[in-house]
mmCIF file as gemmi writes it, N, C-alpha and C atoms, coordinates in Angstrom:
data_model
loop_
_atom_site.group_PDB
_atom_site.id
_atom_site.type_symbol
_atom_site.label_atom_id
_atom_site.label_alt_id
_atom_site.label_comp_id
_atom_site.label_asym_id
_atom_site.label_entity_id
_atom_site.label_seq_id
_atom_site.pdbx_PDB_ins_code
_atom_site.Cartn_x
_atom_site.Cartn_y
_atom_site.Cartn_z
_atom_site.occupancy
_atom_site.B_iso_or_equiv
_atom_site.pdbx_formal_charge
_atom_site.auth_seq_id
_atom_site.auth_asym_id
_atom_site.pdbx_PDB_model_num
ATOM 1 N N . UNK Axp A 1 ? 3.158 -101.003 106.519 1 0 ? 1 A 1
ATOM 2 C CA . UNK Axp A 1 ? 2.021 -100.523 105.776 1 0 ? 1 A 1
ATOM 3 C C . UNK Axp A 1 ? 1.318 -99.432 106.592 1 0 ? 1 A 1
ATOM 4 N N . UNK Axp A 2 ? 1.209 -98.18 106.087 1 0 ? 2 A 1
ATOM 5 C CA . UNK Axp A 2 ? 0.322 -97.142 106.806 1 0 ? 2 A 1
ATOM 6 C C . UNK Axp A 2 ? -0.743 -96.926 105.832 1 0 ? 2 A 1
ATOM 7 N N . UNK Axp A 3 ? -2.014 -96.953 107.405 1 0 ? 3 A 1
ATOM 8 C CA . UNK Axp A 3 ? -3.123 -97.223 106.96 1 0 ? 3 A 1
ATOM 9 C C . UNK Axp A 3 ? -3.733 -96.009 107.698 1 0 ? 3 A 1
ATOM 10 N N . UNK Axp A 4 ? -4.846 -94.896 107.033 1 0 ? 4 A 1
ATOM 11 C CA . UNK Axp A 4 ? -5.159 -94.025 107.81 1 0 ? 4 A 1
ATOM 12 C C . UNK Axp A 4 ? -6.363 -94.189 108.735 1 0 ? 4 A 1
ATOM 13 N N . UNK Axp A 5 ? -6.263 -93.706 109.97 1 0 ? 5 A 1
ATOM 14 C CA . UNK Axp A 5 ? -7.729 -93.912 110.613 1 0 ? 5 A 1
ATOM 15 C C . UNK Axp A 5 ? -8.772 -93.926 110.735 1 0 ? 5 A 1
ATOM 16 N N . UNK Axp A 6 ? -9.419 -93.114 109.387 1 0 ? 6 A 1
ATOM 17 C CA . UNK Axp A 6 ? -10.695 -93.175 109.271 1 0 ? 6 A 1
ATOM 18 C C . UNK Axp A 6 ? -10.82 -94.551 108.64 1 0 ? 6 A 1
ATOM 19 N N . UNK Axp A 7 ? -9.652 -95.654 108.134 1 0 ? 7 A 1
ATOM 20 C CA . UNK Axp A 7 ? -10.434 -96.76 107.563 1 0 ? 7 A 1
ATOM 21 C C . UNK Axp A 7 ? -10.257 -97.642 108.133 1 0 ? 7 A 1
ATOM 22 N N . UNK Axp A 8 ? -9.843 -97.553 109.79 1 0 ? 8 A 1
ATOM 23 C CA . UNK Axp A 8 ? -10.037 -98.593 111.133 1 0 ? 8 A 1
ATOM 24 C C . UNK Axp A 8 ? -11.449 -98.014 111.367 1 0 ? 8 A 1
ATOM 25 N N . UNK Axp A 9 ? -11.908 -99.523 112.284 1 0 ? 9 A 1
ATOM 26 C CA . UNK Axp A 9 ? -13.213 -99.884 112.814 1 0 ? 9 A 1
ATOM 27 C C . UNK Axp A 9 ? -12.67 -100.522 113.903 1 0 ? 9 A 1
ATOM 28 N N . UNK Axp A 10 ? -13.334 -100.08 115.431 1 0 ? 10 A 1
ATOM 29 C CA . UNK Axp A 10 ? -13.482 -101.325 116.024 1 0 ? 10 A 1
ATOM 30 C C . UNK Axp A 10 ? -14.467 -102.398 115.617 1 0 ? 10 A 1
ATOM 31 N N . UNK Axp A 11 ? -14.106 -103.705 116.299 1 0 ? 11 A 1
ATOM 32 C CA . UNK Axp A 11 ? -15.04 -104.82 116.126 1 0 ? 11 A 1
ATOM 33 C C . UNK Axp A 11 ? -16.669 -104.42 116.571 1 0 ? 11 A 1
ATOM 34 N N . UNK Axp A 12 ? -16.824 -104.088 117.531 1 0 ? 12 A 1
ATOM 35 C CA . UNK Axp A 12 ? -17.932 -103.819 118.108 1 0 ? 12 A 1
ATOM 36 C C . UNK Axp A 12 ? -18.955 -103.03 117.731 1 0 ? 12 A 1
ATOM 37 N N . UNK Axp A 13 ? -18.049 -101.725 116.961 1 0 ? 13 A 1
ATOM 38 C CA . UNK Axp A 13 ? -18.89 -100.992 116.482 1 0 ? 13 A 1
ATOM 39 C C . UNK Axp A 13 ? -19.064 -100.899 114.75 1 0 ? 13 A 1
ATOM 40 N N . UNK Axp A 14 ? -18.248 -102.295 114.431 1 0 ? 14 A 1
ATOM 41 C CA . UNK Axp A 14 ? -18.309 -102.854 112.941 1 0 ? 14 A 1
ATOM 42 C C . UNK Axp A 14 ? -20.118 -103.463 113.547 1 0 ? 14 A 1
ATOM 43 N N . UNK Axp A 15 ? -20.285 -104.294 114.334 1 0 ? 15 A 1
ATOM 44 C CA . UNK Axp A 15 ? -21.704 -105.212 114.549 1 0 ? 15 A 1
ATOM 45 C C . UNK Axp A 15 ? -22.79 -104.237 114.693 1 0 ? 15 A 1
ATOM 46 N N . UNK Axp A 16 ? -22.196 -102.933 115.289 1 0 ? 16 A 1
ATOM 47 C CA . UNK Axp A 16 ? -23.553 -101.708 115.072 1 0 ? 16 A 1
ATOM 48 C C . UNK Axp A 16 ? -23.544 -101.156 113.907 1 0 ? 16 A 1
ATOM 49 N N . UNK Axp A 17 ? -22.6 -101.377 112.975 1 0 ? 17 A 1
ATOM 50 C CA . UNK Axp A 17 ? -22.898 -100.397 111.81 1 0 ? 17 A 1
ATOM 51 C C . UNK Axp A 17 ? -22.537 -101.278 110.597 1 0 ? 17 A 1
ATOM 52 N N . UNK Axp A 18 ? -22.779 -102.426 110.1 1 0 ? 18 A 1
ATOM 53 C CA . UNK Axp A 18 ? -22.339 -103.768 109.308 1 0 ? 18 A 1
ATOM 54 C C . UNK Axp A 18 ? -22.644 -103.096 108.189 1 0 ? 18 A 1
ATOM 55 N N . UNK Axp A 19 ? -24.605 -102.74 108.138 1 0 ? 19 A 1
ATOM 56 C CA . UNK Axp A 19 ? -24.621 -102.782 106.926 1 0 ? 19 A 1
ATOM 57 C C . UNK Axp A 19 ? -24.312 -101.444 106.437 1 0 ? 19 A 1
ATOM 58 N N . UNK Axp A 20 ? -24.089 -99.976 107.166 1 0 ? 20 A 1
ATOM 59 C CA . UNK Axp A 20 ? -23.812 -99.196 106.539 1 0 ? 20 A 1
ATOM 60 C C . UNK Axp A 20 ? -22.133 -99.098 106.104 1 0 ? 20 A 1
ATOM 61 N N . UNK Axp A 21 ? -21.15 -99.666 106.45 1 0 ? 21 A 1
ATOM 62 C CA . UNK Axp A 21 ? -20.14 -99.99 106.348 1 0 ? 21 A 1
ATOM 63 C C . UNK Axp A 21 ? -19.916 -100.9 105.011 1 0 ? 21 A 1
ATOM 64 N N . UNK Axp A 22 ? -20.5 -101.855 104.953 1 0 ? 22 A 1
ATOM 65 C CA . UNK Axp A 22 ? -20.678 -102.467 103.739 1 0 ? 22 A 1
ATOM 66 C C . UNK Axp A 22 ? -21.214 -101.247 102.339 1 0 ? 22 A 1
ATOM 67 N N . UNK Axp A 23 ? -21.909 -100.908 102.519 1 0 ? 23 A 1
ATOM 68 C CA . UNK Axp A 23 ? -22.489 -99.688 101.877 1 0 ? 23 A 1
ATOM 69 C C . UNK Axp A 23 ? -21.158 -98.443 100.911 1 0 ? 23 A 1
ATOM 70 N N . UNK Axp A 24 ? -20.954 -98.228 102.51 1 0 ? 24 A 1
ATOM 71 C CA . UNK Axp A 24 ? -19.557 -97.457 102.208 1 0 ? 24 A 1
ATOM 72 C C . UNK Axp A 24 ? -18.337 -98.001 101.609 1 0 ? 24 A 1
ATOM 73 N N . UNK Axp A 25 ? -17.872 -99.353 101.614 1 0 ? 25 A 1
ATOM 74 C CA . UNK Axp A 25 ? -17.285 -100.108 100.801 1 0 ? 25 A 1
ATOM 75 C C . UNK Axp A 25 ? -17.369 -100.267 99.329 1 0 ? 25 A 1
ATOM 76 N N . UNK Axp A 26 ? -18.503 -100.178 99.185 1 0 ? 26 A 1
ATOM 77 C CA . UNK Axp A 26 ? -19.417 -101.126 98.226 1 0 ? 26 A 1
ATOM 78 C C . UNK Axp A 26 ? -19.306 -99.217 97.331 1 0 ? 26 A 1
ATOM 79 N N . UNK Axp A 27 ? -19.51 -98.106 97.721 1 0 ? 27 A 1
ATOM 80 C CA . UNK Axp A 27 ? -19.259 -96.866 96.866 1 0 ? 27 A 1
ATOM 81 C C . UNK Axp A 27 ? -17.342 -96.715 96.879 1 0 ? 27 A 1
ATOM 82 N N . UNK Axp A 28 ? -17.094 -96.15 97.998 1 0 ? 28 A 1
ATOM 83 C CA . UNK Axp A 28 ? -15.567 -96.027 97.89 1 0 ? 28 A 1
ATOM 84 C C . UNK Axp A 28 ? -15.047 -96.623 97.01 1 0 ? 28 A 1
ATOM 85 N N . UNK Axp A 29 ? -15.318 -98.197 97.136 1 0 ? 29 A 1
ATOM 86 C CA . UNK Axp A 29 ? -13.924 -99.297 97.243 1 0 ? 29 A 1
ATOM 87 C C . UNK Axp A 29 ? -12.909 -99.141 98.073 1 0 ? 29 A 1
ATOM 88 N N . UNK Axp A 30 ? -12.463 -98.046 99.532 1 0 ? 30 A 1
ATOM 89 C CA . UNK Axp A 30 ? -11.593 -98.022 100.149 1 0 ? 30 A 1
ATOM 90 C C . UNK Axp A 30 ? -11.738 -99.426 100.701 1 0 ? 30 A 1
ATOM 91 N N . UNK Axp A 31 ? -10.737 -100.392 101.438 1 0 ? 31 A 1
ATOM 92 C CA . UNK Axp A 31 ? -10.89 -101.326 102.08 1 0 ? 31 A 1
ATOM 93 C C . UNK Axp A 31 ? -11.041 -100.593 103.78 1 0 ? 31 A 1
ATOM 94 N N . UNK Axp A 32 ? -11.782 -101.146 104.755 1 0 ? 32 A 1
ATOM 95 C CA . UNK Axp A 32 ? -11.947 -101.211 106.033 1 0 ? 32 A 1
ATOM 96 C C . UNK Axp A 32 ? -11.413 -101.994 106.777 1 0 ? 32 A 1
ATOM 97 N N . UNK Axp A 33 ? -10.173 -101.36 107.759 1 0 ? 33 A 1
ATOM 98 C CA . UNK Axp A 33 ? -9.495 -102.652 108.686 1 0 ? 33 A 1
ATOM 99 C C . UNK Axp A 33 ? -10.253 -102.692 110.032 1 0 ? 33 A 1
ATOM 100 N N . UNK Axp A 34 ? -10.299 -103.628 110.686 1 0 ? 34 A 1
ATOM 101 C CA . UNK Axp A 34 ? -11.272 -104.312 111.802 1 0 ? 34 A 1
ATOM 102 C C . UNK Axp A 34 ? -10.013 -104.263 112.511 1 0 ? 34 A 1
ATOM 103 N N . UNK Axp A 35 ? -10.488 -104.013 113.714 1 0 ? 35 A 1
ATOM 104 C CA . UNK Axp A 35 ? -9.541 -103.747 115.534 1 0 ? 35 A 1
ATOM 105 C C . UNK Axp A 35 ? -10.663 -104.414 116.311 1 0 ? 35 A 1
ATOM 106 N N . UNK Axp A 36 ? -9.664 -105.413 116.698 1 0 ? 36 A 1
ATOM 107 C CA . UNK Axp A 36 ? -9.651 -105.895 117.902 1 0 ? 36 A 1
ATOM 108 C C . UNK Axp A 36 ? -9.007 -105.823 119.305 1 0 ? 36 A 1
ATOM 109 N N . UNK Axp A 37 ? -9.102 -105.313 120.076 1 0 ? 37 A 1
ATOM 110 C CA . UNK Axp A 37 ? -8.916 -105.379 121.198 1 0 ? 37 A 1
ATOM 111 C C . UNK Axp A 37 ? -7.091 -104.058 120.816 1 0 ? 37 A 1
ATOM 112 N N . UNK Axp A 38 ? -7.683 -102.959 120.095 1 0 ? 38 A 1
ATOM 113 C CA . UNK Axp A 38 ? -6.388 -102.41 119.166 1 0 ? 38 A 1
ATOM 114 C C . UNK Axp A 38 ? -5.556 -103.134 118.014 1 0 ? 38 A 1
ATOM 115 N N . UNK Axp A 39 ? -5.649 -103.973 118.109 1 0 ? 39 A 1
ATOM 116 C CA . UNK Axp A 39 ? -4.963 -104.636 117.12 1 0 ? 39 A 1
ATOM 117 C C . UNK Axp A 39 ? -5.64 -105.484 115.769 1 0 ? 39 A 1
ATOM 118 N N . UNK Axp A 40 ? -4.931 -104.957 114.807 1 0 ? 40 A 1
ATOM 119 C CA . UNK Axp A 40 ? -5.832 -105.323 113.215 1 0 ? 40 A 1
ATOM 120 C C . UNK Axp A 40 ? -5.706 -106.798 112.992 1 0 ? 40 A 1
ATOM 121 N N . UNK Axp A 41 ? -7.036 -107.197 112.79 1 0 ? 41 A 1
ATOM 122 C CA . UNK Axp A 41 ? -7.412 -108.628 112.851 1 0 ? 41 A 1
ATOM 123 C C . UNK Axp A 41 ? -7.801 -109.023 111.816 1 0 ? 41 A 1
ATOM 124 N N . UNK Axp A 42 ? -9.009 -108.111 110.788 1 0 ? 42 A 1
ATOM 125 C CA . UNK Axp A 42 ? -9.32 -108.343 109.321 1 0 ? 42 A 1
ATOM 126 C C . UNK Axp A 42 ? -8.934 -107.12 108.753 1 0 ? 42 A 1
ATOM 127 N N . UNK Axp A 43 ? -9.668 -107.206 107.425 1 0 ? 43 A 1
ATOM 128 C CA . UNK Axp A 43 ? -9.573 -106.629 106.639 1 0 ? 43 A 1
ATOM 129 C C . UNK Axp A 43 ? -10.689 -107.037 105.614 1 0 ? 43 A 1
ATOM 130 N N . UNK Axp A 44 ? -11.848 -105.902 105.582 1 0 ? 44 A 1
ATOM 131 C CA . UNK Axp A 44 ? -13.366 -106.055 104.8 1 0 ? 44 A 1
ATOM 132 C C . UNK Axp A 44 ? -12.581 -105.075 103.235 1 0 ? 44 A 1
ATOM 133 N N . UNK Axp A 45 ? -13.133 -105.591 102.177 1 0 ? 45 A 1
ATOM 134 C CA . UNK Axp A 45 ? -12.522 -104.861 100.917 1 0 ? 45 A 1
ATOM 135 C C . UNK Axp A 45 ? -13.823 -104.782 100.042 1 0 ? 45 A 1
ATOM 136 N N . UNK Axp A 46 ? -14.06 -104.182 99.167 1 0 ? 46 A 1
ATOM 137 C CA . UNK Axp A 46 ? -15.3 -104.82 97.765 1 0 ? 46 A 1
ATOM 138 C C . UNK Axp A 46 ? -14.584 -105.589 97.256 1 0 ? 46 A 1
ATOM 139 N N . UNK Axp A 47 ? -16.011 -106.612 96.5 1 0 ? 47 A 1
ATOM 140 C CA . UNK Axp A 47 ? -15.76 -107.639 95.587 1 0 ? 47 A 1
ATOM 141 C C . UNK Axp A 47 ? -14.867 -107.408 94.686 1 0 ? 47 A 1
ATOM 142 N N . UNK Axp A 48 ? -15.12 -106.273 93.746 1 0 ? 48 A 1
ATOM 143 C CA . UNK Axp A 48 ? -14.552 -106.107 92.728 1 0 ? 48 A 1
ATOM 144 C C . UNK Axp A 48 ? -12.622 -106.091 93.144 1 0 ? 48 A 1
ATOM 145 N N . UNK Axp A 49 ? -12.566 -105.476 93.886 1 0 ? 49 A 1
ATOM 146 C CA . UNK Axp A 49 ? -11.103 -105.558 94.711 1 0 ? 49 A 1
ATOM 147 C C . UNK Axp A 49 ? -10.61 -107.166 95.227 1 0 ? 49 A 1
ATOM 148 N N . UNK Axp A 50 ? -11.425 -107.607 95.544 1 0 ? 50 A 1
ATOM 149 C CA . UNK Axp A 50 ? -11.473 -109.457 96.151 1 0 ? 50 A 1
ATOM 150 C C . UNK Axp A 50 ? -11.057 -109.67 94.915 1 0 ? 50 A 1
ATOM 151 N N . UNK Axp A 51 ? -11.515 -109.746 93.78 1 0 ? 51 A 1
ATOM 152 C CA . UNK Axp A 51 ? -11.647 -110.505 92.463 1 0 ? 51 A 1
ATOM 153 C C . UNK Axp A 51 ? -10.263 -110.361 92.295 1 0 ? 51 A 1
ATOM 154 N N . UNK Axp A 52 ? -9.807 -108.922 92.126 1 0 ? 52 A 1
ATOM 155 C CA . UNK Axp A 52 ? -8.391 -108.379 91.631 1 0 ? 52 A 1
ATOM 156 C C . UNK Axp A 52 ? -7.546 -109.036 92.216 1 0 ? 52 A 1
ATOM 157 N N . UNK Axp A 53 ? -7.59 -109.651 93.431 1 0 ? 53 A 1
ATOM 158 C CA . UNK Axp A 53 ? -6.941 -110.047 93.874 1 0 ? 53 A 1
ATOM 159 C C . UNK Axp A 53 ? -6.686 -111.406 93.61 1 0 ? 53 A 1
ATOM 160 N N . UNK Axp A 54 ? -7.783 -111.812 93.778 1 0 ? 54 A 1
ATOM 161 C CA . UNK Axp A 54 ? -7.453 -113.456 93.15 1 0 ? 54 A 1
ATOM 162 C C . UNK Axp A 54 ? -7.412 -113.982 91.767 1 0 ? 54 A 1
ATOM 163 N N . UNK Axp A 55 ? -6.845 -112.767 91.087 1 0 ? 55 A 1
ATOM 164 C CA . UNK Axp A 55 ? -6.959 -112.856 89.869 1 0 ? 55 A 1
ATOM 165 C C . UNK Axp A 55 ? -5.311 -112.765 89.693 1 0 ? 55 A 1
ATOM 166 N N . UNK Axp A 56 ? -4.668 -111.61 90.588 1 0 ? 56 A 1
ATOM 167 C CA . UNK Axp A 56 ? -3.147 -111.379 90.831 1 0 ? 56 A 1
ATOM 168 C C . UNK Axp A 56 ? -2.579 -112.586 91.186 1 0 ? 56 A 1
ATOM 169 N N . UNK Axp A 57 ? -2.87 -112.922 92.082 1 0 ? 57 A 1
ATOM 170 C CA . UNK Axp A 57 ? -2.915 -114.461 92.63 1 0 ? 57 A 1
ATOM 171 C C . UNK Axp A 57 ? -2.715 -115.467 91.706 1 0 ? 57 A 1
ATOM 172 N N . UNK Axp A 58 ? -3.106 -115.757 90.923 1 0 ? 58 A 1
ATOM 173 C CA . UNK Axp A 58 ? -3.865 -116.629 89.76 1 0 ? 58 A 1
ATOM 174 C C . UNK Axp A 58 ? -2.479 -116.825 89.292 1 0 ? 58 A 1
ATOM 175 N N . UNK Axp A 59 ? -2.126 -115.432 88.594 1 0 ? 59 A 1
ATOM 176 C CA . UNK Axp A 59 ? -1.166 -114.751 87.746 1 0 ? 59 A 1
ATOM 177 C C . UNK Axp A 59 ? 0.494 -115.405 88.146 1 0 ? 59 A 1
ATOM 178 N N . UNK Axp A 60 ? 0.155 -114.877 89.578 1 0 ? 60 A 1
ATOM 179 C CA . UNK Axp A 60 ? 1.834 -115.346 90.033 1 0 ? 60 A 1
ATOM 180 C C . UNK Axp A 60 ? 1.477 -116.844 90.017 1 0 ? 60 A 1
ATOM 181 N N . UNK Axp A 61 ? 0.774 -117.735 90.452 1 0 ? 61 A 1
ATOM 182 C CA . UNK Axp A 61 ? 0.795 -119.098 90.509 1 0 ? 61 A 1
ATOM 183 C C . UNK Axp A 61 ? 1.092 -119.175 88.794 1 0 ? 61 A 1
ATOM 184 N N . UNK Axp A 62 ? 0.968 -118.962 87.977 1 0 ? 62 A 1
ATOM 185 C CA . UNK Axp A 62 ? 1.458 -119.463 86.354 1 0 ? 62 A 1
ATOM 186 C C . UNK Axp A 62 ? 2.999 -118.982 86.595 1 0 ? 62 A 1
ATOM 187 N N . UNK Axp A 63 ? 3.167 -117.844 86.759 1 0 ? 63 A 1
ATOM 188 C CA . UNK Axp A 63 ? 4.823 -117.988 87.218 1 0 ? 63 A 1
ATOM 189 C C . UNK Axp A 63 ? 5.155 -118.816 87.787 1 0 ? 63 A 1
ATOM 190 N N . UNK Axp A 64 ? 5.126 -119.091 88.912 1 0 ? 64 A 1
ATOM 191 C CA . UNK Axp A 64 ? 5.84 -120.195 89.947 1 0 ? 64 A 1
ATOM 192 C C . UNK Axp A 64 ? 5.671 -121.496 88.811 1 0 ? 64 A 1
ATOM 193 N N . UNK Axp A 65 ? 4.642 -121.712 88.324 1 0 ? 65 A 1
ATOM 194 C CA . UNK Axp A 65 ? 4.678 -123.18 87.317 1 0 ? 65 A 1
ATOM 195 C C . UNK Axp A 65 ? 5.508 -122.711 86.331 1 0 ? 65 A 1
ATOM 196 N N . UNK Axp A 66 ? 5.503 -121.754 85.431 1 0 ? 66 A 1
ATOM 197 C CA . UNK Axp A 66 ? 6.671 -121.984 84.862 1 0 ? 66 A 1
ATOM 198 C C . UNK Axp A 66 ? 7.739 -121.41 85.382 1 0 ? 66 A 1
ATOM 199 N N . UNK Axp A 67 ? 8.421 -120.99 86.49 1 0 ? 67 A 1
ATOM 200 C CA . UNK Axp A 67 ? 9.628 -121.242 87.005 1 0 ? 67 A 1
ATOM 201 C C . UNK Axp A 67 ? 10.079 -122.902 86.622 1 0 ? 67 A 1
ATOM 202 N N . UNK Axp A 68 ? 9.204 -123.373 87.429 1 0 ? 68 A 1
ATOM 203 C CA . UNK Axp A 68 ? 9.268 -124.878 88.218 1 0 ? 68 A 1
ATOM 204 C C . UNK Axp A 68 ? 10.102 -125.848 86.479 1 0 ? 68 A 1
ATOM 205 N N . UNK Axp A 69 ? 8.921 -125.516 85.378 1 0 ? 69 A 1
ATOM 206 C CA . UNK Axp A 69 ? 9.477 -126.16 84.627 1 0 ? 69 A 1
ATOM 207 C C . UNK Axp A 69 ? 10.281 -125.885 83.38 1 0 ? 69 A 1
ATOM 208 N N . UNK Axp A 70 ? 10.798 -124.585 83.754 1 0 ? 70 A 1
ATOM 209 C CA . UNK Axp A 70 ? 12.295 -124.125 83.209 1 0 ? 70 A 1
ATOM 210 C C . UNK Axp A 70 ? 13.175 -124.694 83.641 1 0 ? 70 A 1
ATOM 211 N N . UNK Axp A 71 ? 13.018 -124.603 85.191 1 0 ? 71 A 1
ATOM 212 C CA . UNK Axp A 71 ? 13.924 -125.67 85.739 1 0 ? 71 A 1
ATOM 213 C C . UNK Axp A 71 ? 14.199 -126.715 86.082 1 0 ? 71 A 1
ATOM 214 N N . UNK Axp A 72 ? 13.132 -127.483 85.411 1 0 ? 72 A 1
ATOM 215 C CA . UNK Axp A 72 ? 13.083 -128.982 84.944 1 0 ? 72 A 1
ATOM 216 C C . UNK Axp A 72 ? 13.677 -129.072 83.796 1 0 ? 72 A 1
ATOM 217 N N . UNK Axp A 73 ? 13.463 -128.649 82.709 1 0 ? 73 A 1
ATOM 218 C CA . UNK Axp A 73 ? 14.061 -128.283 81.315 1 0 ? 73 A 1
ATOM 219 C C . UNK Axp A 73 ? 15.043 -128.098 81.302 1 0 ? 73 A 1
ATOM 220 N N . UNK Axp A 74 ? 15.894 -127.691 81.854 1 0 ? 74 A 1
ATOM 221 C CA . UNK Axp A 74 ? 17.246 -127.235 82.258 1 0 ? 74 A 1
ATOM 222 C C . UNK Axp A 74 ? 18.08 -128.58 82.291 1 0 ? 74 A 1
ATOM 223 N N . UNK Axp A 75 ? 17.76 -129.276 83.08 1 0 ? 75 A 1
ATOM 224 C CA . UNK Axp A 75 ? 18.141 -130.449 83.455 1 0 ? 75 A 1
ATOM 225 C C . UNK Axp A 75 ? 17.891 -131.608 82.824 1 0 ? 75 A 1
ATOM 226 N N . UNK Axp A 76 ? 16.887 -131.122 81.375 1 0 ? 76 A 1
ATOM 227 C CA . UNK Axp A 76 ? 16.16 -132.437 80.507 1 0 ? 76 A 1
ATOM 228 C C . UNK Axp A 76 ? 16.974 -132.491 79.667 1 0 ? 76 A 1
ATOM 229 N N . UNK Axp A 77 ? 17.235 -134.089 79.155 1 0 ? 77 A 1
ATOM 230 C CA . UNK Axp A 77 ? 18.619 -134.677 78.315 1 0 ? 77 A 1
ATOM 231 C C . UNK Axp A 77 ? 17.387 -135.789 77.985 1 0 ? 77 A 1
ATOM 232 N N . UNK Axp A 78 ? 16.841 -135.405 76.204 1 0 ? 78 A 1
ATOM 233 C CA . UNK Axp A 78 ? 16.118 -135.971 74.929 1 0 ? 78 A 1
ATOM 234 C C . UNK Axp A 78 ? 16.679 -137.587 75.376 1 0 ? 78 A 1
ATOM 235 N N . UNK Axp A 79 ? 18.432 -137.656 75.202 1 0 ? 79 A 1
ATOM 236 C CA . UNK Axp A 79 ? 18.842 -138.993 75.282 1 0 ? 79 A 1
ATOM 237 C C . UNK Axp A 79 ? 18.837 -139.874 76.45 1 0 ? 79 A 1
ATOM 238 N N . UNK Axp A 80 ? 18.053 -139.44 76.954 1 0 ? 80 A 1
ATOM 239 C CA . UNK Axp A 80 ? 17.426 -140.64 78.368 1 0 ? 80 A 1
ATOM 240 C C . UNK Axp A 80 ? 16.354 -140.372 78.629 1 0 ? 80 A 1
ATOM 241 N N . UNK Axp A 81 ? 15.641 -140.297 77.551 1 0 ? 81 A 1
ATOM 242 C CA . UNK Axp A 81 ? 14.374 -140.68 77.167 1 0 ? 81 A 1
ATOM 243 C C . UNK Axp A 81 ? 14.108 -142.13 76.728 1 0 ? 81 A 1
ATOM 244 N N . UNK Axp A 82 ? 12.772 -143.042 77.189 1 0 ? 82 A 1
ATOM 245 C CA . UNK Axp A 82 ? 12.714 -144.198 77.046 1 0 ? 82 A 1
ATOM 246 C C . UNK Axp A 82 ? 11.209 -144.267 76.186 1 0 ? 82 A 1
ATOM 247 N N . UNK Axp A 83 ? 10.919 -144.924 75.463 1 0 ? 83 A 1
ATOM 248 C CA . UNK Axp A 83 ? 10.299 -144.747 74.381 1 0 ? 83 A 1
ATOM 249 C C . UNK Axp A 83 ? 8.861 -145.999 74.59 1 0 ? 83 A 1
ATOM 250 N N . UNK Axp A 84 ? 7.687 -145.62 74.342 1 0 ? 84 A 1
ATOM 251 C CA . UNK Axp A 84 ? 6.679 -146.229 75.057 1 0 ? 84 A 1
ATOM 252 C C . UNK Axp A 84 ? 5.926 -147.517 74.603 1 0 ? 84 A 1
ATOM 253 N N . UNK Axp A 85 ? 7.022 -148.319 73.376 1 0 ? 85 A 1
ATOM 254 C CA . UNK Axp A 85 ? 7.026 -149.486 73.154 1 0 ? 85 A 1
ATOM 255 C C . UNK Axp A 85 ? 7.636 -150.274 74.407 1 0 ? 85 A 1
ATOM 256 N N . UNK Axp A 86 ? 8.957 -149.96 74.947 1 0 ? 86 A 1
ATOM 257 C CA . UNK Axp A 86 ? 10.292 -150.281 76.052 1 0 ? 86 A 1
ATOM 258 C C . UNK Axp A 86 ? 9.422 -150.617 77.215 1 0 ? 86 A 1
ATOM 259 N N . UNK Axp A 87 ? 8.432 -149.616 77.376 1 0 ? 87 A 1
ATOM 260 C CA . UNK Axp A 87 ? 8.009 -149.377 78.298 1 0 ? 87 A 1
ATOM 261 C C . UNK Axp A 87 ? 6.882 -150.525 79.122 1 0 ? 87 A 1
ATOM 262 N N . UNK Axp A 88 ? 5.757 -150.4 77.572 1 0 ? 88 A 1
ATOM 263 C CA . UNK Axp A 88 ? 5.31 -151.874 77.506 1 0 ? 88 A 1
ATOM 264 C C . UNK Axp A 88 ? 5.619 -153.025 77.914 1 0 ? 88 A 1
């Protein structure tokens, strides 16, 4: 993933400049990656971008469930089915 440098922060000078950084988020929507010690540790985004995301998220989890029970279905045979009088 290439990420350009104006949207690294060090840590340190994320704590001197929080809220104007937030600010700048909050117009852009670019996301801001956080450096630590050189190396990328977070990643600050806007809400509206957060949301998208866990909304994508959301999306593939209904896939994976119905993967799961296609391929249960696959394997389902009506005639070994037991009937909920039997069961009683």
């Amino acid at each position: 993933m290439l990420v350009e440098t104006k949207q690294m922060i060090p840590i340190t000078k994320l704590q001197k400049q929080l809220t104007q950084t937030v600010r700048n988020i909050s117009a852009s929507g670019e996301a801001v990656y956080i450096l630590k010690n050189n190396n990328m540790e977070a990643v600050l985004l806007s809400y509206q971008e957060y949301e998208h995301l866990k909304e994508i998220e959301e999306i593939f989890e209904h896939f994976e469930i119905k993967n799961i029970v296609d391929s249960r279905m696959e394997k389902y045979n009506p005639q070994k089915n037991v009937s909920w009088d039997k069961i009683r």
